[in-house]
C-alpha positions as CSV (number, residue, x, y, z in Angstrom):
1,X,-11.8,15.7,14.8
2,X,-12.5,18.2,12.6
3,X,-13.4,17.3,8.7
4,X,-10.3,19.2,7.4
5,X,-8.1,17.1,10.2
6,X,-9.7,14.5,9.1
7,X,-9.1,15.0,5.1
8,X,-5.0,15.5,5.7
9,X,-4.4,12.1,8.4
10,X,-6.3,10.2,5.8
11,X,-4.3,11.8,3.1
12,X,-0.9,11.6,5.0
13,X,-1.5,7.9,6.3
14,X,-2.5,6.7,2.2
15,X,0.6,8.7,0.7
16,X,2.7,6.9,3.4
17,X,1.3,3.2,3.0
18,X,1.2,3.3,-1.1
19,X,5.1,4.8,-0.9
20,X,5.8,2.0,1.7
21,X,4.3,-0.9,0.0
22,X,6.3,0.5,-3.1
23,X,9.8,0.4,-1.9
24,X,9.0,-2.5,0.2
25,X,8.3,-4.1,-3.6
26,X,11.7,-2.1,-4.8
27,X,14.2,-2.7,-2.7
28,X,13.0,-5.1,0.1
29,X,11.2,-7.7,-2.3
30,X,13.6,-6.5,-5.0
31,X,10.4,-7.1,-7.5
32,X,12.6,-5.8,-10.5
33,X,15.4,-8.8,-9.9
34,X,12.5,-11.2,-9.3
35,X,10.6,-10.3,-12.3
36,X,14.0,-10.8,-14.7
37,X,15.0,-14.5,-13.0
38,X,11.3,-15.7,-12.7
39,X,8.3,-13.3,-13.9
40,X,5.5,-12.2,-12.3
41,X,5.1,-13.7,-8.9
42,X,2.2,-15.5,-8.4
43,X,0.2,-14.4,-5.0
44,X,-3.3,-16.0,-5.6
45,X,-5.2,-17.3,-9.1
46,X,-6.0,-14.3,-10.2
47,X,-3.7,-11.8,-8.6
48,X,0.5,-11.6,-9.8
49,X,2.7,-9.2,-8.4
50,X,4.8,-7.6,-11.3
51,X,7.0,-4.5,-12.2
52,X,5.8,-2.0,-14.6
53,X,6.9,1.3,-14.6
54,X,3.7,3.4,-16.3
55,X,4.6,6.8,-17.8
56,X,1.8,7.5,-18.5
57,X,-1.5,8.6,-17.1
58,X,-4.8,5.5,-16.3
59,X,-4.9,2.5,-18.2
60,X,-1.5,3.6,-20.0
61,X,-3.1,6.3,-21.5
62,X,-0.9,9.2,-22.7
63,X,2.4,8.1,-22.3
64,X,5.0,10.2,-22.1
65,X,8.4,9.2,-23.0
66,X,10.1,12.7,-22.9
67,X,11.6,14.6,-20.1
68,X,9.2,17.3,-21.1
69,X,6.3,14.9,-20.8
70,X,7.5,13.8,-17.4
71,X,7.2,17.2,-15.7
72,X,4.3,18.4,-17.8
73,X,2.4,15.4,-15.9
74,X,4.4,16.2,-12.4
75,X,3.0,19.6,-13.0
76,X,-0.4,18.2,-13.2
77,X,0.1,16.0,-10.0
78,X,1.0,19.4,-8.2
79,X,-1.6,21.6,-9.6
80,X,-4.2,18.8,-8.9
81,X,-2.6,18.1,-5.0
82,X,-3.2,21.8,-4.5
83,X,-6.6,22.5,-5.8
84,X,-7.6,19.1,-4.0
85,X,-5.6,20.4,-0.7
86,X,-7.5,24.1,-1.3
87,X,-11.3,21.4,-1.4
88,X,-10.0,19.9,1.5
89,X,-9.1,23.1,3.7
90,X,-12.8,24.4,3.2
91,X,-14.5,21.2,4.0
92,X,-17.0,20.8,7.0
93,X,-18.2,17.3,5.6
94,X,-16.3,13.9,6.8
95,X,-18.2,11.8,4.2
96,X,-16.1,14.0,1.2
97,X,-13.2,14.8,3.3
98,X,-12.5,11.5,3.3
99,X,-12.8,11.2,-0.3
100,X,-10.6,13.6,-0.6
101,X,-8.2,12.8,1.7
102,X,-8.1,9.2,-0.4
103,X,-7.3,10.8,-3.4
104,X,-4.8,13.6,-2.4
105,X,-2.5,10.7,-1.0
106,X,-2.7,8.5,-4.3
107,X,-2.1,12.0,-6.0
108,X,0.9,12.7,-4.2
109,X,1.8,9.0,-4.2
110,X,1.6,8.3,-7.5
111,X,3.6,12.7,-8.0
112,X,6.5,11.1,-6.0
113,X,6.9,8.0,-8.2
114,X,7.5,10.4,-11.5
115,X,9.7,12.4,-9.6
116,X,12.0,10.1,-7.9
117,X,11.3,7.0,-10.6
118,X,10.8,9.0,-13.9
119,X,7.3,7.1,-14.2
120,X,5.0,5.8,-11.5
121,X,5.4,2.3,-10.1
122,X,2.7,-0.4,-10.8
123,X,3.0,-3.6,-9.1
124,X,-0.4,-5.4,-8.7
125,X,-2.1,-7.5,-11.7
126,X,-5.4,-8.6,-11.1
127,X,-6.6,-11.4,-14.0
128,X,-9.1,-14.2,-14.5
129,X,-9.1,-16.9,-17.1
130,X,-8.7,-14.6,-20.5
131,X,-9.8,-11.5,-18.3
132,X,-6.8,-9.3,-17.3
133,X,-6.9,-6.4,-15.2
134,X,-4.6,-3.6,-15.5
135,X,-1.3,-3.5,-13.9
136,X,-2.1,-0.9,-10.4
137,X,-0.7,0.2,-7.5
138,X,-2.1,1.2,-3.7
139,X,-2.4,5.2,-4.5
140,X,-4.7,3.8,-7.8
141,X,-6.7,1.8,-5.1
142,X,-7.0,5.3,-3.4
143,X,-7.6,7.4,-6.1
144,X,-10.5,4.8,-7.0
145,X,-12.0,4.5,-3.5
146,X,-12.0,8.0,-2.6
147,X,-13.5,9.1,-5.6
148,X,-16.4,6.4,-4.9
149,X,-17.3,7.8,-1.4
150,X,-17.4,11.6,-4.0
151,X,-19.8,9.8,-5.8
152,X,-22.1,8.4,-3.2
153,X,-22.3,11.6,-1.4
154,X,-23.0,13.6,-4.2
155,X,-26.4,11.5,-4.8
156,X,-27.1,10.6,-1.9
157,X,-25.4,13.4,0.6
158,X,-23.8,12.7,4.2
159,X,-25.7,13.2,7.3
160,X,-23.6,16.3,8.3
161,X,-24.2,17.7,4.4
162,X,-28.0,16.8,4.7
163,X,-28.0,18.4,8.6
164,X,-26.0,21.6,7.5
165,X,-28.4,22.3,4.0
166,X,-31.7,21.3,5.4
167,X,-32.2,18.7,2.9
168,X,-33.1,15.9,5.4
169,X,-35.7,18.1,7.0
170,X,-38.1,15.2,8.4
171,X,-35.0,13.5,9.8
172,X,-34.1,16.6,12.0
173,X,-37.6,16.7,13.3
């Protein structure tokens, strides 16, 4: 499988299982009437599952409360799925591919939510003793892991990157 083939399944399969787990929460679990009768729901010690709907941008950041704001960030979930989808159509390495892949489908993920939702669905609360995590979703968990594996292969490289620039030159001997 090629590393652009790659790139798109991994993107396709983590836009499909964060917009599944989503309406699963929405209209399966019904999180919304859960959270009004009892609260968060209590999965573990340190994890809830809650309803918030964040318009806004990471952390809460930047919220936008306006129509205007809602499509000006839309517009910057479609900009960034294309230039990520335009990275991902030249790629010959799996390592970022994959990365990429990761983040497109949180990109798109998360894109649908303010379409469809007006703001983007958060429903996992990680929190210990006083320590409280903020309130995420699967395409955050995405968007975080992919742009890990960026990270790691920009200092440290892939074996196909390392193979293609003649980087690892005594491993090829």
């Amino acid at each position: 499988m090629s590393a652009r083939t790659l790139g798109y399944l991994i993107a396709l399969i983590s836009f499909a299982v964060d917009q599944a787990s989503k309406l699963g929460m929405l209209y399966g679990f019904e999180i919304e009437a859960v959270m009004r009768r009892e609260g968060p729901v209590s999965v573990a010690p340190f994890l809830d599952l809650v309803l918030v709907w964040n318009r806004g941008i990471s952390y809460g950041l930047l919220q936008q409360d306006s129509e205007l704001g809602r499509y000006l960030l839309i517009g910057l979930a479609v900009v960034a799925s294309i230039l990520l989808s335009v990275w991902l159509w030249r790629l010959t390495d799996r390592l970022t591919a994959l990365g990429l892949g990761l983040i497109l489908g949180g990109a798109l993920g998360n894109g649908l939510d303010r379409i469809l939702h007006g703001a983007v669905v958060d429903l996992f609360h990680f929190h210990w003793g006083t320590f409280s995590w903020y309130v995420f979703n699967l395409a955050d968990v995405w968007i975080v892991v992919g742009a890990a594996f960026l990270v790691y292969e920009s200092f440290f490289g892939s074996k196909d990157t390392a193979d293609k620039s003649g980087r690892n030159d005594a491993a090829n001997q």
